[in-house]
Z-matrix of the N, CA and C atoms (Angstrom, degrees):
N
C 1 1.456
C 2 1.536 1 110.36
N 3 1.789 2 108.26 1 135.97
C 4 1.345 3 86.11 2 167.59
C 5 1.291 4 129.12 3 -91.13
N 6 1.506 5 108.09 4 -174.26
C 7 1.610 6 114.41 5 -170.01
C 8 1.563 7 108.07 6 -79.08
N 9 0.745 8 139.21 7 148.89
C 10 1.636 9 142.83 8 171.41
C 11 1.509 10 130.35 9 -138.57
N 12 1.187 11 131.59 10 107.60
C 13 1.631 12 126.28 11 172.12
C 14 1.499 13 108.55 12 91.95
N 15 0.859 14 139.78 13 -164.24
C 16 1.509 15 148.15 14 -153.70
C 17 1.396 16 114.56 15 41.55
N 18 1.508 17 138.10 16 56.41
C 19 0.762 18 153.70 17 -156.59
C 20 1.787 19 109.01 18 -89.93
N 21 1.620 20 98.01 19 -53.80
C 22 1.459 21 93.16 20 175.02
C 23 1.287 22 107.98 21 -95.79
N 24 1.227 23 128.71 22 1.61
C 25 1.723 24 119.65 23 -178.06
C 26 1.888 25 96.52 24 -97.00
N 27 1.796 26 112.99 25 -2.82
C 28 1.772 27 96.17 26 165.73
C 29 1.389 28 115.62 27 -88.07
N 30 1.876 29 119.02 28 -33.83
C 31 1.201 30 125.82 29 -153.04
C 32 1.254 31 94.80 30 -81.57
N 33 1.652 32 126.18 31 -7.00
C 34 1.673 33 109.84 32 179.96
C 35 1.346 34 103.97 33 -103.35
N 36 1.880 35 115.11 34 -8.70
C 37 1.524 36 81.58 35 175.52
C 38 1.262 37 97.22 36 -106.63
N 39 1.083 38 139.89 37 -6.30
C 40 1.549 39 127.00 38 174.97
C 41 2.008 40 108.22 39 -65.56
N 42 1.393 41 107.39 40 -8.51
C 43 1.877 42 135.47 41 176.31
C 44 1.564 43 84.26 42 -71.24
N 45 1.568 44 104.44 43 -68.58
C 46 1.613 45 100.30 44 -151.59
C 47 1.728 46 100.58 45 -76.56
N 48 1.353 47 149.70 46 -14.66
C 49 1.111 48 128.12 47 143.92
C 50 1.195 49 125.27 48 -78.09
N 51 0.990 50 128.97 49 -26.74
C 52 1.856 51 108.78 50 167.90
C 53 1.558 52 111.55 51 -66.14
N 54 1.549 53 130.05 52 -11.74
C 55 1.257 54 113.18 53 158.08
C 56 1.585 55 123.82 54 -97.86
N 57 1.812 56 118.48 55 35.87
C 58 0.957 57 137.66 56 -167.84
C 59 1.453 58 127.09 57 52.97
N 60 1.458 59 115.14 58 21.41
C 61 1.779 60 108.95 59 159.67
C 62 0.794 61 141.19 60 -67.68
N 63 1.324 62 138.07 61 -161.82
C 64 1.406 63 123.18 62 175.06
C 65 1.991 64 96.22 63 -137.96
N 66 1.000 65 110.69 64 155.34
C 67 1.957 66 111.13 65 -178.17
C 68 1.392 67 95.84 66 -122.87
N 69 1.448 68 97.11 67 145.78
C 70 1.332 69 118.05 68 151.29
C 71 1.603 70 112.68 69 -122.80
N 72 1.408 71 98.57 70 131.11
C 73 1.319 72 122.55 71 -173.55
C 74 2.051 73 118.17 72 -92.43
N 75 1.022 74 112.28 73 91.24
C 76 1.545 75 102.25 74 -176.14
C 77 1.847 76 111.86 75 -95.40
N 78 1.253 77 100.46 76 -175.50
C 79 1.742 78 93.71 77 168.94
C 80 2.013 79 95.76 78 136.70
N 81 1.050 80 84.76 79 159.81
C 82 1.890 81 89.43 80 -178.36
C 83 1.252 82 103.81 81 -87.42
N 84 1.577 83 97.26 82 148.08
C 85 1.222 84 122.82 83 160.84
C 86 2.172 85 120.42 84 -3.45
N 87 1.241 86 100.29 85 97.31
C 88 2.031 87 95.78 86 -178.06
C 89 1.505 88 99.46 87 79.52
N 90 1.184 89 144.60 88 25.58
C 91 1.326 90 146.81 89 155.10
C 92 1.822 91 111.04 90 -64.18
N 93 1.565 92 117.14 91 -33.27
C 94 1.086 93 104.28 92 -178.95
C 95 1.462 94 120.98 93 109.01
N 96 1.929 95 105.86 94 22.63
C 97 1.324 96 96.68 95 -156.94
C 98 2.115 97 95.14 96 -98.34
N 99 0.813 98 96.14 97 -19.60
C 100 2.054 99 120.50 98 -177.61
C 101 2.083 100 90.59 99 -61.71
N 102 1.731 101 109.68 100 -46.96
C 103 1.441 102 108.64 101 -142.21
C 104 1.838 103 88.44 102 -96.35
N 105 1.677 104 115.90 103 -1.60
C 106 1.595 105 121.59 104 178.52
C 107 1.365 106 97.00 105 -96.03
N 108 1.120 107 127.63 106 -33.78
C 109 1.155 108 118.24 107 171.86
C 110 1.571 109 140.61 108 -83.77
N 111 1.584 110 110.03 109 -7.91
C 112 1.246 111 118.59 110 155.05
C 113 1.271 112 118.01 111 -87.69
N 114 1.349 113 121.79 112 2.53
C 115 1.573 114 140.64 113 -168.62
C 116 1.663 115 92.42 114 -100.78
N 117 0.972 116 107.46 115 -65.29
C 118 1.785 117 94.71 116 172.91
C 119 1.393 118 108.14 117 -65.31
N 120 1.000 119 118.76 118 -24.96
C 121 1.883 120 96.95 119 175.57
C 122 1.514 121 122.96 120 -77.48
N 123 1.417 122 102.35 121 -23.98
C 124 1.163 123 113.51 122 169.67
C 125 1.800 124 111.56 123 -76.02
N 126 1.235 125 131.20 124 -25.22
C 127 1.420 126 145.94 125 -166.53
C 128 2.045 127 82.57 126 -86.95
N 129 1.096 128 127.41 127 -26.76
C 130 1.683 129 120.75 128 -173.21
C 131 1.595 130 101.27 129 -66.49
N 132 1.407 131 117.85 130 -26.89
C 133 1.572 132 121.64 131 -148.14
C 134 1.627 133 123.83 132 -0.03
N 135 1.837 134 89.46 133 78.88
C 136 0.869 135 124.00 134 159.19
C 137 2.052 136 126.64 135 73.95
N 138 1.349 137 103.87 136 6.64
C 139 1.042 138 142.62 137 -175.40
C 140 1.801 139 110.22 138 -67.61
N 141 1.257 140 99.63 139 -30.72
C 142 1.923 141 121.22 140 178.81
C 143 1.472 142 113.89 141 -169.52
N 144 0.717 143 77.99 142 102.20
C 145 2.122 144 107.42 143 168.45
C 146 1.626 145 120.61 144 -23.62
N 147 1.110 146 136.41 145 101.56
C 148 1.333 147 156.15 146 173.49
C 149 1.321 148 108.27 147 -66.05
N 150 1.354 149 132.65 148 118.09
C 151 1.717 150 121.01 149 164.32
C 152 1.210 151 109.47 150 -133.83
N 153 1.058 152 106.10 151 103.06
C 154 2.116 153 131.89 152 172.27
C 155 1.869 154 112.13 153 -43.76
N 156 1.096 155 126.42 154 103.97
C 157 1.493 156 98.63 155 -161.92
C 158 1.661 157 91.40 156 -140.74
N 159 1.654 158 129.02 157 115.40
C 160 1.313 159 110.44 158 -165.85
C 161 1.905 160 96.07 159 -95.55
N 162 1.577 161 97.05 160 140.54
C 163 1.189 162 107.94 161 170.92
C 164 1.515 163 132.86 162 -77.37
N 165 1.153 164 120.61 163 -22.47
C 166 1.413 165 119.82 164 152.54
C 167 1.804 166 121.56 165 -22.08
N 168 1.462 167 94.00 166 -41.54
C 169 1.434 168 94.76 167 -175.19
C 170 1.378 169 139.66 168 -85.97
N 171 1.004 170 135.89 169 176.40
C 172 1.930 171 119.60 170 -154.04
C 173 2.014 172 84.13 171 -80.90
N 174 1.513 173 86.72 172 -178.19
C 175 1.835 174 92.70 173 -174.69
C 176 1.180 175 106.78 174 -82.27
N 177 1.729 176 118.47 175 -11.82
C 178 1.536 177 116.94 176 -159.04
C 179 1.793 178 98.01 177 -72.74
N 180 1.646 179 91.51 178 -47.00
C 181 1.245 180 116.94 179 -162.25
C 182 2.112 181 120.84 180 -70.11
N 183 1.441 182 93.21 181 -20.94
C 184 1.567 183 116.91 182 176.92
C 185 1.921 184 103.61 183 -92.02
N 186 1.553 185 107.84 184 -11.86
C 187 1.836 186 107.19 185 172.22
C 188 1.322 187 87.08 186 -110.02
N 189 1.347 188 152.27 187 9.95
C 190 1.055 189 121.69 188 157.50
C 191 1.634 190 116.63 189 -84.27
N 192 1.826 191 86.98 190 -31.60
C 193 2.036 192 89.26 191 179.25
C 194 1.405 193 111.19 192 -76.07
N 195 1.172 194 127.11 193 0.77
C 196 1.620 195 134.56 194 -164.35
C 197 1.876 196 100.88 195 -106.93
N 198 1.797 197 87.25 196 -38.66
C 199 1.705 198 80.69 197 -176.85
C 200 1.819 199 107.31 198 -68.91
N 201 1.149 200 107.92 199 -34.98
C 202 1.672 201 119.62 200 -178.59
C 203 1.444 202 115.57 201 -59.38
N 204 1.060 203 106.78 202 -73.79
C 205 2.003 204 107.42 203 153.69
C 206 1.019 205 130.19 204 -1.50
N 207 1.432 206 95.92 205 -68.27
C 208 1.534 207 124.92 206 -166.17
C 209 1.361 208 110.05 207 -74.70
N 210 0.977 209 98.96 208 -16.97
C 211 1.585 210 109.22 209 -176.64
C 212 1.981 211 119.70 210 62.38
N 213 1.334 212 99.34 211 28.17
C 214 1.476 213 113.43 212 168.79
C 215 1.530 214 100.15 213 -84.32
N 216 1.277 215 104.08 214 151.96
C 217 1.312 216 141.24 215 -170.30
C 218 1.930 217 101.21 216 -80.82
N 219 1.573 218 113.22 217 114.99
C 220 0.956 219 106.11 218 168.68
C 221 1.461 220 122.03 219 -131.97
N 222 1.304 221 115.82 220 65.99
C 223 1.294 222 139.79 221 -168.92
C 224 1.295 223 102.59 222 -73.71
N 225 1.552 224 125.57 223 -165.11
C 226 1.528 225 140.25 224 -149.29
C 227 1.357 226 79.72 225 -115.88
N 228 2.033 227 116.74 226 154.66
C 229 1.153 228 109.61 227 -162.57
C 230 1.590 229 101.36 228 -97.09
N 231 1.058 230 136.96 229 -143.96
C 232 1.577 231 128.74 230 157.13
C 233 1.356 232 135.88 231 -67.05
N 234 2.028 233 106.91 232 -15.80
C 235 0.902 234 120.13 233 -160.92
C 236 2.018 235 94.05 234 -86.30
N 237 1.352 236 111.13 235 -11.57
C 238 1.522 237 119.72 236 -138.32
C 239 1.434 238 135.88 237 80.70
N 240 1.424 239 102.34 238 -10.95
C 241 1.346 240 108.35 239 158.42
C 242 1.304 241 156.14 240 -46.23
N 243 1.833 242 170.97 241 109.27
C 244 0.870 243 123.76 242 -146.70
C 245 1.402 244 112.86 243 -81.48
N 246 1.209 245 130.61 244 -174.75
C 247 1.494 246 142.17 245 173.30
C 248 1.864 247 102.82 246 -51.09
N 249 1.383 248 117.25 247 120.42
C 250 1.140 249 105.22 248 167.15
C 251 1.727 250 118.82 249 -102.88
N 252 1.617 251 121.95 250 176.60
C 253 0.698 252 136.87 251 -178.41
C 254 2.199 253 113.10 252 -14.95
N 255 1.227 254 90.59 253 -73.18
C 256 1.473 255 105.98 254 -161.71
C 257 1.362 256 100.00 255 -80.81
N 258 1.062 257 137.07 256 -6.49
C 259 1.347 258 140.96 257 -164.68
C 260 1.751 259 85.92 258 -103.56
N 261 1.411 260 132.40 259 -53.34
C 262 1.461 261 110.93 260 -170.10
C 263 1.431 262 103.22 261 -90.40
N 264 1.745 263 140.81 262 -9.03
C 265 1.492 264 120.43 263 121.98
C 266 1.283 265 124.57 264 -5.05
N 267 1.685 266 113.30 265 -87.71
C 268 1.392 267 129.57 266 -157.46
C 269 1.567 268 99.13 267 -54.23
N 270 1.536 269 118.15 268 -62.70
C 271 1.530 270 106.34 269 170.07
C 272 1.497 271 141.58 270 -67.67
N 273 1.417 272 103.48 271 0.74
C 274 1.629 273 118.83 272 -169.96
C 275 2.266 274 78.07 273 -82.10
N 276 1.342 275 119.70 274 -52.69
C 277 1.344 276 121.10 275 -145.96
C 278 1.532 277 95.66 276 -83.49
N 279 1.646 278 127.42 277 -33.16
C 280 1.238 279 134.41 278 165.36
C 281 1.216 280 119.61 279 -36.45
N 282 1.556 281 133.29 280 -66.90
C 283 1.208 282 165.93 281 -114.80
C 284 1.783 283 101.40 282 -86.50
N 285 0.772 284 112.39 283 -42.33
C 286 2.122 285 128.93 284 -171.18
C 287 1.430 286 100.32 285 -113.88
N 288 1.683 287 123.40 286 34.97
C 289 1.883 288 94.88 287 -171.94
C 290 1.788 289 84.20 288 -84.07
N 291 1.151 290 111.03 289 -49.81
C 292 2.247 291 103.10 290 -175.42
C 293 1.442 292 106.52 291 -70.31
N 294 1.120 293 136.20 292 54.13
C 295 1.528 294 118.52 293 -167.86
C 296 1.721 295 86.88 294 -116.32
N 297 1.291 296 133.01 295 132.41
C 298 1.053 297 132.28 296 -175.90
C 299 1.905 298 110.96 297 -72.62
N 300 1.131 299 92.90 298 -57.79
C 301 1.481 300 121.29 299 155.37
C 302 1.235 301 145.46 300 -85.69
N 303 1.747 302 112.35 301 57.05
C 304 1.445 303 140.67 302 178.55
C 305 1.909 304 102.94 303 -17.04
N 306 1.223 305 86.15 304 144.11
C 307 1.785 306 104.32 305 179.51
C 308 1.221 307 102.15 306 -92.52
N 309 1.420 308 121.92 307 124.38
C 310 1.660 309 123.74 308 173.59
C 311 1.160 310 122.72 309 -99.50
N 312 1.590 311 111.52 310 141.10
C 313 0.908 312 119.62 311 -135.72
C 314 1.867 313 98.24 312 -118.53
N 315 1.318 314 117.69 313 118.10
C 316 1.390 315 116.75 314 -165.91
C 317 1.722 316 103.91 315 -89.72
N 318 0.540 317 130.57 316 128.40
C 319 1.458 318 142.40 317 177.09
C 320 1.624 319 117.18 318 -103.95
N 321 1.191 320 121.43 319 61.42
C 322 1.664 321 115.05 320 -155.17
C 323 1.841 322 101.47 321 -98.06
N 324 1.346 323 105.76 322 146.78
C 325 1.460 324 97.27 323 -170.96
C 326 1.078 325 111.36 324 100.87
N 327 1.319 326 124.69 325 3.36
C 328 1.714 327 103.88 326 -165.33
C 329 1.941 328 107.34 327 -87.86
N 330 1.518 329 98.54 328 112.44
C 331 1.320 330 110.93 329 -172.56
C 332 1.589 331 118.08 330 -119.77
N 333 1.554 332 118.15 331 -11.35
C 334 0.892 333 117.09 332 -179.80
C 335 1.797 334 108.42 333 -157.79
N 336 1.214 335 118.39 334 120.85
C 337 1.790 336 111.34 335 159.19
C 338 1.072 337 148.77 336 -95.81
N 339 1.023 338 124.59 337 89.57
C 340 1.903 339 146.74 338 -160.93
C 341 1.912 340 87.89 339 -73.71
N 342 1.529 341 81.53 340 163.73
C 343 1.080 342 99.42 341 -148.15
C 344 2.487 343 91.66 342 -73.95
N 345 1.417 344 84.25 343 -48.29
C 346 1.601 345 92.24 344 155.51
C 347 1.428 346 135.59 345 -35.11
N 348 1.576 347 107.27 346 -52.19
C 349 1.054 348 134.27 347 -174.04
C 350 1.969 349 107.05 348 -71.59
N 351 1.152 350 104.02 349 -47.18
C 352 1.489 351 124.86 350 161.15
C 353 1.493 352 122.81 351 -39.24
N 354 1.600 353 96.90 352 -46.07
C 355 1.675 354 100.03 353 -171.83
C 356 1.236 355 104.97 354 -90.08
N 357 1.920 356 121.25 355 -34.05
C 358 1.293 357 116.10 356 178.25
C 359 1.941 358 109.11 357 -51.27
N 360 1.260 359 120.89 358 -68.92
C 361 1.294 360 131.86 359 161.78
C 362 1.434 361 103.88 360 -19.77
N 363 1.095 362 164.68 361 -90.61
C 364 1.149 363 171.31 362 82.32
C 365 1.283 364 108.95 363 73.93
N 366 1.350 365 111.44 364 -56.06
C 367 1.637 366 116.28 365 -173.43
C 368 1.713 367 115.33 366 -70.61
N 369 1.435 368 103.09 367 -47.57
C 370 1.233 369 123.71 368 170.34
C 371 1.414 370 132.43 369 -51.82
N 372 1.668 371 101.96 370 -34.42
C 373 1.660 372 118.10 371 -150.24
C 374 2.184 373 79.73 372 -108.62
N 375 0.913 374 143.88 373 13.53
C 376 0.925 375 154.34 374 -139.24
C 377 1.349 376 102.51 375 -128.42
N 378 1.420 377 123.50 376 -78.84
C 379 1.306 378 150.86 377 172.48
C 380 1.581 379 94.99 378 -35.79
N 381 1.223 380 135.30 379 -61.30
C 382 1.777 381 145.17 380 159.58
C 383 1.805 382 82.04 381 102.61
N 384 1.538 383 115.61 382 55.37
C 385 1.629 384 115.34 383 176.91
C 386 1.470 385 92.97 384 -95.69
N 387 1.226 386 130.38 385 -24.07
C 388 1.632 387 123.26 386 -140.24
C 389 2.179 388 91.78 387 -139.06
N 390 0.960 389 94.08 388 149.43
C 391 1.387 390 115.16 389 147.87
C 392 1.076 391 123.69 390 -98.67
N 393 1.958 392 142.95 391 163.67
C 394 0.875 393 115.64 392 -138.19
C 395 2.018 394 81.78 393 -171.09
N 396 1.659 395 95.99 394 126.99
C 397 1.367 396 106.07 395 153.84
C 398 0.963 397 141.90 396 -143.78
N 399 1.612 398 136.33 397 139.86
C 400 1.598 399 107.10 398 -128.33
C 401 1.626 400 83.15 399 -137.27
N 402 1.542 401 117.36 400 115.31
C 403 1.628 402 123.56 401 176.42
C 404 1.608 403 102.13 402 -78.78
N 405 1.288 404 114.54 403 118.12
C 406 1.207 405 117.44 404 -178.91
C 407 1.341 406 125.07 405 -93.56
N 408 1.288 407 129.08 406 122.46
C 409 1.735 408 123.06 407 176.31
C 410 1.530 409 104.55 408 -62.08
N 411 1.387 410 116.24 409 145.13
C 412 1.409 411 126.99 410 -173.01
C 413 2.159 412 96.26 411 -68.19
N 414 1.115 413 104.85 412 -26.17
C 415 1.742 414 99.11 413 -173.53
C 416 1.651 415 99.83 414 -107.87
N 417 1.007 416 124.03 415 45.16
C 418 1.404 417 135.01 416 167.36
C 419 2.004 418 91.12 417 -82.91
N 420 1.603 419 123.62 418 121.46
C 421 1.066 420 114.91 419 139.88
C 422 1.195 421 130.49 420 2.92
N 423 1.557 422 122.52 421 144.88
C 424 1.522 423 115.99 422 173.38
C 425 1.472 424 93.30 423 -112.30
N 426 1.457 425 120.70 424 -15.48
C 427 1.346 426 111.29 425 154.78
C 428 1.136 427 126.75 426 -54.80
N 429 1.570 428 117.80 427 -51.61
C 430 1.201 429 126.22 428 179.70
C 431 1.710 430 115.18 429 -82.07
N 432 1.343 431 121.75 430 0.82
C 433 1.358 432 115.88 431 166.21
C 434 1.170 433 122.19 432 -97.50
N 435 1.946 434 125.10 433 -6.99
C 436 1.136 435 108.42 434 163.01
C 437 1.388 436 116.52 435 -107.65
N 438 1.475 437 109.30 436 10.02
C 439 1.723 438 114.59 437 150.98
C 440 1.634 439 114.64 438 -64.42
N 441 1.543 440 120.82 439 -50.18
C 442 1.126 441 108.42 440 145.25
C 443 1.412 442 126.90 441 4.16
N 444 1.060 443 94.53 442 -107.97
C 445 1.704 444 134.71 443 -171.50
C 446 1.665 445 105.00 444 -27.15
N 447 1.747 446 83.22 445 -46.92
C 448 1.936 447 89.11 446 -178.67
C 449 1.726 448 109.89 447 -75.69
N 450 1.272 449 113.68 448 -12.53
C 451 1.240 450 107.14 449 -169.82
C 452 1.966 451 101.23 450 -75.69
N 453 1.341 452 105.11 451 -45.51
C 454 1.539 453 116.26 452 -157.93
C 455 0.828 454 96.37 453 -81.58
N 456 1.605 455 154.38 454 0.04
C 457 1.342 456 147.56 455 -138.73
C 458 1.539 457 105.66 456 -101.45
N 459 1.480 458 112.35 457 108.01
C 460 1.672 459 107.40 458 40.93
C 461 1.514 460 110.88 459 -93.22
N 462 0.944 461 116.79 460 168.50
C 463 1.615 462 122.73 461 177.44
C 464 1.330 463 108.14 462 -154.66
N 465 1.858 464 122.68 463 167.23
C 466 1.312 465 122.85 464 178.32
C 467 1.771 466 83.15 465 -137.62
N 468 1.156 467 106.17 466 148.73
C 469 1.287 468 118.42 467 160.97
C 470 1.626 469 121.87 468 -114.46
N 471 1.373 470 99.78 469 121.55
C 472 1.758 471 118.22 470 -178.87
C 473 1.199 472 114.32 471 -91.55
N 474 1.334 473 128.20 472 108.48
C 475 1.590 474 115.18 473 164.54
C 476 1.275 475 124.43 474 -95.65
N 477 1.373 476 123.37 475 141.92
C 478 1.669 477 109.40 476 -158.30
C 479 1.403 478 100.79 477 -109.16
N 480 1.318 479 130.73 478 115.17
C 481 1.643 480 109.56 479 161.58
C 482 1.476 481 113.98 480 -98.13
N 483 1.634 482 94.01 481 -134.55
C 484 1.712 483 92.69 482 -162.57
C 485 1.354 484 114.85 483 -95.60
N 486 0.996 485 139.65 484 142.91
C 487 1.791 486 155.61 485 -169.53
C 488 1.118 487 110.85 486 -61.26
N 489 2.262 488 120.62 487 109.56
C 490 1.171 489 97.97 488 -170.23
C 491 1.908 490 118.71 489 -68.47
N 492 1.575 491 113.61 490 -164.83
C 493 1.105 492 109.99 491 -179.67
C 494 1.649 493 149.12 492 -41.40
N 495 1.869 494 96.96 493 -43.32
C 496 1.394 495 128.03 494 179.29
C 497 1.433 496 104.04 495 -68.46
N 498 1.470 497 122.46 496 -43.93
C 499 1.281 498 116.38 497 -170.77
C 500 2.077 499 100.37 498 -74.87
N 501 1.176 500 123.96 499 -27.58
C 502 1.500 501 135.56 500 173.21
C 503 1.472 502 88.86 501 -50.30
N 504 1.277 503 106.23 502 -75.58
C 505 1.847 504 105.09 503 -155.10
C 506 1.514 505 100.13 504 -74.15
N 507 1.401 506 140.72 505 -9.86
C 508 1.512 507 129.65 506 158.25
C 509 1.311 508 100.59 507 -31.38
N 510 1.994 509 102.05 508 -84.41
C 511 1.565 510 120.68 509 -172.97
C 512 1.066 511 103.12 510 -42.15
N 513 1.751 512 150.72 511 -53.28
C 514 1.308 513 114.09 512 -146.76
C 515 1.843 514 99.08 513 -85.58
N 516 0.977 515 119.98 514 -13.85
C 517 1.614 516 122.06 515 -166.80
C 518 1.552 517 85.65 516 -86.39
N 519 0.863 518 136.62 517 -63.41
C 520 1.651 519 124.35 518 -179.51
C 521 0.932 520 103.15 519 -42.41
N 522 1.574 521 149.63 520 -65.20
C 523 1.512 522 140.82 521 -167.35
C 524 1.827 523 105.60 522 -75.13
N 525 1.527 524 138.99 523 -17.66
C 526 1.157 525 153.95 524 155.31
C 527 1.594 526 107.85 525 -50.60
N 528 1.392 527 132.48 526 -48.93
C 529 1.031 528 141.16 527 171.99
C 530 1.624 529 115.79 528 -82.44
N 531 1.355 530 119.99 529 -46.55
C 532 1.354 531 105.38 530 -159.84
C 533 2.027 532 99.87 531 -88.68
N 534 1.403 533 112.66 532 18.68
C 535 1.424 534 118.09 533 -177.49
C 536 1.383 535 123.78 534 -136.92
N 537 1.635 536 70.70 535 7.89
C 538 2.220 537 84.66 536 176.10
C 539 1.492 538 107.72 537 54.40
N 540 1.369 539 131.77 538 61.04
C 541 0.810 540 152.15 539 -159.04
C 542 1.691 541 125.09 540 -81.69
N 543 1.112 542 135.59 541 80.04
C 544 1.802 543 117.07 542 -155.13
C 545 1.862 544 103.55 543 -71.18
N 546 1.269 545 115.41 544 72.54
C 547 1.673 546 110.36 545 -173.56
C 548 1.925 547 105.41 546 -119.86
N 549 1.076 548 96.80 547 124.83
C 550 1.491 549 83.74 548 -174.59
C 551 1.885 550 116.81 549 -89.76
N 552 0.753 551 105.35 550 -175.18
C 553 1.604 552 91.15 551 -165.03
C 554 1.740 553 121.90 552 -65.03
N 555 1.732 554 97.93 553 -26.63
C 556 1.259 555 116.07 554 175.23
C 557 1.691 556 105.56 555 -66.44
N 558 0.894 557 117.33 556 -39.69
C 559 1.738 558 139.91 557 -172.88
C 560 1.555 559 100.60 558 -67.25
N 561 1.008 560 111.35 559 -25.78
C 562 1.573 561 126.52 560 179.63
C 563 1.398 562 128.27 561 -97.45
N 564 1.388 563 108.42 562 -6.24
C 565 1.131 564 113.22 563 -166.91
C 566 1.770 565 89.78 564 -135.71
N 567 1.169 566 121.33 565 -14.59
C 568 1.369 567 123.48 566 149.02
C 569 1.538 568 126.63 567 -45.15
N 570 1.755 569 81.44 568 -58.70
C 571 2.122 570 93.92 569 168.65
C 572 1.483 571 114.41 570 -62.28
N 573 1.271 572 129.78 571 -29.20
C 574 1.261 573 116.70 572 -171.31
C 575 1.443 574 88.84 573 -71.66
N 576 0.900 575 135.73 574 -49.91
C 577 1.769 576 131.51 575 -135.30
C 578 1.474 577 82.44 576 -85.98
N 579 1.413 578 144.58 577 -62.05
C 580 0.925 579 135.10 578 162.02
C 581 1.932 580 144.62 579 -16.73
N 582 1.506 581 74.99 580 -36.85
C 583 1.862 582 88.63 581 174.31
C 584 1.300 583 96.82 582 -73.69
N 585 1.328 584 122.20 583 -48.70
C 586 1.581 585 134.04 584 -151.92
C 587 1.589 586 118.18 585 63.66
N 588 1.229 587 150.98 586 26.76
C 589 0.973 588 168.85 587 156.68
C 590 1.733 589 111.22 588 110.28
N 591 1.153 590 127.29 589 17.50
C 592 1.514 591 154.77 590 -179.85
C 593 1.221 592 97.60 591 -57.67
N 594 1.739 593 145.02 592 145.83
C 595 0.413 594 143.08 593 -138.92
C 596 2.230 595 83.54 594 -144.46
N 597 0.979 596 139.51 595 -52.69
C 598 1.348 597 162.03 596 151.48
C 599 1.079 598 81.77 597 -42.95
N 600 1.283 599 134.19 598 -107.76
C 601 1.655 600 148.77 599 -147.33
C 602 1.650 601 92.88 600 -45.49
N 603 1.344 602 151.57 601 -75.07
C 604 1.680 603 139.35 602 169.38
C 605 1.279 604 109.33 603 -30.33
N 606 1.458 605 129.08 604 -53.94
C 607 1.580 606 132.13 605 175.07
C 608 1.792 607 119.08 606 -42.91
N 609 1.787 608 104.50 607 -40.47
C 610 1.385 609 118.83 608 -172.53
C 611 1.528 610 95.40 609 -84.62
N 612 1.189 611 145.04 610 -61.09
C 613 1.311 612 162.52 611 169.29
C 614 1.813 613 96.97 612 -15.00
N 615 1.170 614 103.79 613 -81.37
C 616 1.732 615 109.49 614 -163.97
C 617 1.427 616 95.78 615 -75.30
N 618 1.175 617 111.26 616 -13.56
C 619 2.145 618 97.04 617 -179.53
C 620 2.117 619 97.41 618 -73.53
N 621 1.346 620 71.22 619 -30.95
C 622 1.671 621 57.94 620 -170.35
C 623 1.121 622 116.34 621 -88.35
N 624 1.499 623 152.30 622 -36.49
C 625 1.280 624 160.75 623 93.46
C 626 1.605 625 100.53 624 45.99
N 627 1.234 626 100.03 625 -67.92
C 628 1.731 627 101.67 626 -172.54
C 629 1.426 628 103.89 627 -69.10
N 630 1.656 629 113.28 628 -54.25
C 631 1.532 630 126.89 629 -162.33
C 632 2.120 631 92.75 630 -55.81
N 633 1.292 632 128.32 631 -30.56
C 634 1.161 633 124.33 632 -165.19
C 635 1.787 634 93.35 633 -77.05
N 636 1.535 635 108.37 634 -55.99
C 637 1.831 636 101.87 635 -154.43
C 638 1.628 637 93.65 636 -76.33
N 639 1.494 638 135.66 637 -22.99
C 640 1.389 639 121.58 638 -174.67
C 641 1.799 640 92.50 639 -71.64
N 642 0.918 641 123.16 640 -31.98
C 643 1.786 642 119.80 641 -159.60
C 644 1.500 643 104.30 642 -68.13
N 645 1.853 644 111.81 643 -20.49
C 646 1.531 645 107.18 644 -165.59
C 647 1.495 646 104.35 645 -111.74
């Protein structure tokens, strides 16, 4: 699917990292905050390094996807051992200290902070190798979201709502056109009002739309 609208909610945070902050991204469930942030990484072309890293997962398991990315070396240690925990830490936070243009670091998922999970964040955000953006679950603590806040700081916080109209009827006329679409304009402007500026709900709309006229 393509990307559509958020036009001024990219140019301020791609603002707040080029003056070295860090964002947090909030918004409900299919708002679009995962698909703005591969949209600015894609808007870098290729200029500073993007790393997708879901937080759900333990810290061992989030430095193994960070060490891979990153393209650090995670070979057997001297002992023959593999790389443990704190050891691909220490080099995950090493790796960017001269980098003029810090690698950002996506944090998607972030729904809960363990006490583990806390120190990994901490260890990393410490070193000042990485920039840092953190997709927030809407039931994340408010305890634990302005621990957040203190961790990344500086930080800006983005809240995303719903997509006004024009950017609705962009997407559905782009997927109307590029699927040979039999929708008449009224039919089209039905779907927008229908999405309500939803970002999921437009995605479900034209999947099915197409999936109905290819089936007949």
């Amino acid at each position: 699917m393509i990307f559509t609208g958020r036009e001024k909610e990219k140019k301020k945070i791609i603002n707040e990292l080029e003056q070295g902050k860090n964002v947090i991204l909030t918004g409900k469930f299919g708002i679009g905050r995962t698909s703005l942030a591969r949209e600015i990484a894609k808007h870098s072309g290729g200029r500073r390094q993007f790393v997708f890293v879901d937080f759900t997962q333990t810290p061992g398991k989030m430095s193994e996807n960070l060490m891979k990315q990153l393209h650090i070396c995670s070979g057997l240690t001297k002992t023959g051992n593999k790389m443990g925990y704190k050891s691909m830490r220490y080099r995950i936070a090493a790796i960017a200290s001269s980098t003029e243009n810090k690698p950002v670091v996506v944090f998607d998922n972030v729904a809960k902070l363990t006490r583990p999970k806390i120190a990994f964040l901490r260890y990393i955000r410490e070193e000042e190798s990485f920039q840092f953006i953190a997709i927030v679950e809407n039931f994340l603590t408010e305890k634990h979201a302005l621990f957040l806040k203190t961790l990344l700081f500086p930080a800006t916080h983005f809240p995303l709502g719903y997509l006004p109209d024009k950017d609705v009827l962009e997407f559905v006329h782009y997927y109307v056109e590029k699927h040979h679409l039999k929708c008449s304009e009224a039919e089209i402007a039905g779907l927008t009002l229908l999405a309500g500026g939803y970002p999921l709900e437009m995605t479900r709309l034209v999947k099915n739309i197409i999936n109905q006229q290819q089936n007949h």
